[in-house]
C-alpha positions, 0 to 999 in steps of 0.5 A, spaced: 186 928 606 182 921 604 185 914 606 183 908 604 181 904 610 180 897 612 173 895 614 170 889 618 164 886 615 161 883 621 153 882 624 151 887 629 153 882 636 147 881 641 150 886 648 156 884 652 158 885 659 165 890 656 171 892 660 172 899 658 166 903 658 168 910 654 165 915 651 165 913 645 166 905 644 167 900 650 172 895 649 172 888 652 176 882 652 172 875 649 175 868 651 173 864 645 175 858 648 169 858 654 165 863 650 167 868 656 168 875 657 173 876 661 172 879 668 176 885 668 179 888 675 181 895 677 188 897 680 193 903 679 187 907 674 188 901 669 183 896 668 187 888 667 184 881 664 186 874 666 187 870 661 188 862 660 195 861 657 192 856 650 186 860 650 183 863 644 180 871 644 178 876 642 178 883 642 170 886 642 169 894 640 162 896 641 161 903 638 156 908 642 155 914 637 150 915 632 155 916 627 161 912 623 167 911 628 175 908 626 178 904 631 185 903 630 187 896 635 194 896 637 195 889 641 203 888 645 204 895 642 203 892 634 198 894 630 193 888 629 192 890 621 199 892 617 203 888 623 207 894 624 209 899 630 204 900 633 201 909 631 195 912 632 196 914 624 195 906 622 190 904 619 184 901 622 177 897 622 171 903 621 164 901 625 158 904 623 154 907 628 152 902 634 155 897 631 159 891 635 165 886 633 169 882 635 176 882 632 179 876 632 186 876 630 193 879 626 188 880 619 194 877 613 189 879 608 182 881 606 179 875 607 183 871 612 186 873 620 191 868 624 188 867 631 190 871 636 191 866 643 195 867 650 202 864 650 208 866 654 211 872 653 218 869 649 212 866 644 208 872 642 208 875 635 211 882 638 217 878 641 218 874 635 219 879 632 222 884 636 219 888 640 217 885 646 217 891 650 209 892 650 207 886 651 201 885 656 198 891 653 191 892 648 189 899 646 184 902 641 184 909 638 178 912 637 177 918 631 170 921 629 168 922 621 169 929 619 162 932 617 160 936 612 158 943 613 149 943 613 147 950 610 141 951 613 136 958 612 136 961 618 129 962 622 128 970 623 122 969 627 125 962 631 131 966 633 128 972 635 123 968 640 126 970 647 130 963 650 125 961 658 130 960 664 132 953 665 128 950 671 134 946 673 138 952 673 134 955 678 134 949 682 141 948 682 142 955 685 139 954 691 143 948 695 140 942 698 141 940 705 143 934 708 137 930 713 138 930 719 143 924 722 145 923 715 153 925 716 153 921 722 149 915 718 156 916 713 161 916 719 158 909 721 158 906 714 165 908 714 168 905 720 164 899 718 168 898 712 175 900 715 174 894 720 171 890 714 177 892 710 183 891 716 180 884 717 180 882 709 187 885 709 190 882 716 185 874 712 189 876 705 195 877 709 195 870 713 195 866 706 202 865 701 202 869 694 203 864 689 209 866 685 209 870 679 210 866 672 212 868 666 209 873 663 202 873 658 203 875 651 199 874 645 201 869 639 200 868 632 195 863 632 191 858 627 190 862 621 182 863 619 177 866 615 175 873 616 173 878 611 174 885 610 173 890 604 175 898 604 172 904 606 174 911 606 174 915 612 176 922 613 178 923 621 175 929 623 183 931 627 189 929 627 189 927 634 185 921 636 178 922 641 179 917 645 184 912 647 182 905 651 187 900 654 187 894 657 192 890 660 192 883 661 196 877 665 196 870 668 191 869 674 196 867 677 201 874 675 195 877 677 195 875 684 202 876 685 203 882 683 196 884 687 192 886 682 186 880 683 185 880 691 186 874 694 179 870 696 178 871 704 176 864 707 170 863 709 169 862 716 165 855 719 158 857 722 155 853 727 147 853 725 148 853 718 141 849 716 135 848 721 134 840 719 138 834 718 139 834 711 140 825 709 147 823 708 152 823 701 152 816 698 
């Protein structure tokens, strides 16, 4: 069945550092206050972002197939198109092979988006509506085009030619040995980095954790003009071939809840410079 999609017209986007790389598209989060992307930071198998309460941003996808791809975007659990409850069978925007864009906000109409920005939670759009309950949370849908069948004549003498043997599966049958001392060369790193680890911890540990604030939450923002037309896409499946989220809170919250480490203090050195630089005026 053919539906009728929304799709972003957008430049293709210069190449960006992205937070989520996945097989299909990556996904990062775009600060457009400070022209940023966000760094992201690894904790519990997820991947989370900082962001700056007031701040403007955008959500950044970068197709990596040759071929058409939609990516549904689901922000604090709504749907960032038809503003309902968040389901992988909403519509989406539909990117052209390699193409890269920045989705900027809730879309009101084919020609006009409201600014999506960090606010508090009590704030967000999801809990001005009702639905405070995934608040904190960006993800994406990922679902190929259904292809058309190619009729091709078959080849009689290509398909008869004996296929050769794979060099590299032969090479990969015989094992390769590790050098001699390599083993106790790893043990050493290892134990270099235990001792570096326990001495960062027992540093992190020393300093105060700053308290947590109120939770992060993505508001409806400015509005602005954003065009978009229709397309058709027909989903190869019913299911989606990828899913890609990003969660994101305060740098403060963050730290709090031990998903930014703490800083290790840099300890004083006694010989910093060889010379006796002028002083200050």
């Amino acid at each position: 069945m053919k539906i009728l999609l929304p799709a972003l017209i957008a430049a293709t986007l210069a190449c960006a550092p992205q937070a989520r790389a996945g097989n299909l598209v990556d996904i990062g989060v775009f600060d457009r206050d400070t022209g940023a992307t966000l760094p992201t930071y690894s904790h519990d198998g997820k991947l989370f972002v900082a962001g700056t309460p007031g701040h403007r941003y955008a959500v950044r996808i970068t197709n990596h197939t040759g071929a058409r791809v939609l990516t549904v975007l689901s922000v604090d659990g709504v749907n960032a198109i038809t503003g309902e409850t968040a389901n992988t069978n909403e519509s989406g925007y539909v990117l052209d092979a390699y193409q890269s864009t920045e989705i900027e906000g809730w879309r009101k109409n084919m020609s006009e988006i409201a600014e999506f920005n960090f606010t508090s939670l009590g704030d967000s759009y999801a809990a001005r509506t009702g639905r405070p309950a995934n608040v904190g949370v960006i993800g994406v849908a990922v679902f190929r085009e259904k292809q058309r069948p190619v009729w091709r004549e078959r080849d009689e003498k290509i398909a008869a030619q004996p296929v050769p043997p794979s060099a590299a599966a032969a090479d990969s049958a015989a094992p390769a040995s590790a050098p001699a001392g390599a083993t106790a060369q790893a043990e050493r790193k290892s134990a270099e980095s235990a001792t570096e680890t326990a001495r960062a911890n027992s540093l992190a540990g020393a300093r105060p954790v700053p308290k947590p604030e109120e939770s992060l939450g993505t508001g409806h923002g400015a509005r602005e003009a954003s065009f978009a037309s229709y397309t058709t896409f027909e989903r190869a499946g019913s299911r989606p071939d990828e899913v890609d989220s990003i969660w994101y809170d305060s740098y403060r919250n963050l730290v709090a809840r031990g998903v930014v480490p703490q800083p290790v203090p840099r300890e004083p050195q006694a010989f910093p410079n060889p010379f006796v630089p002028d002083p200050a005026r």
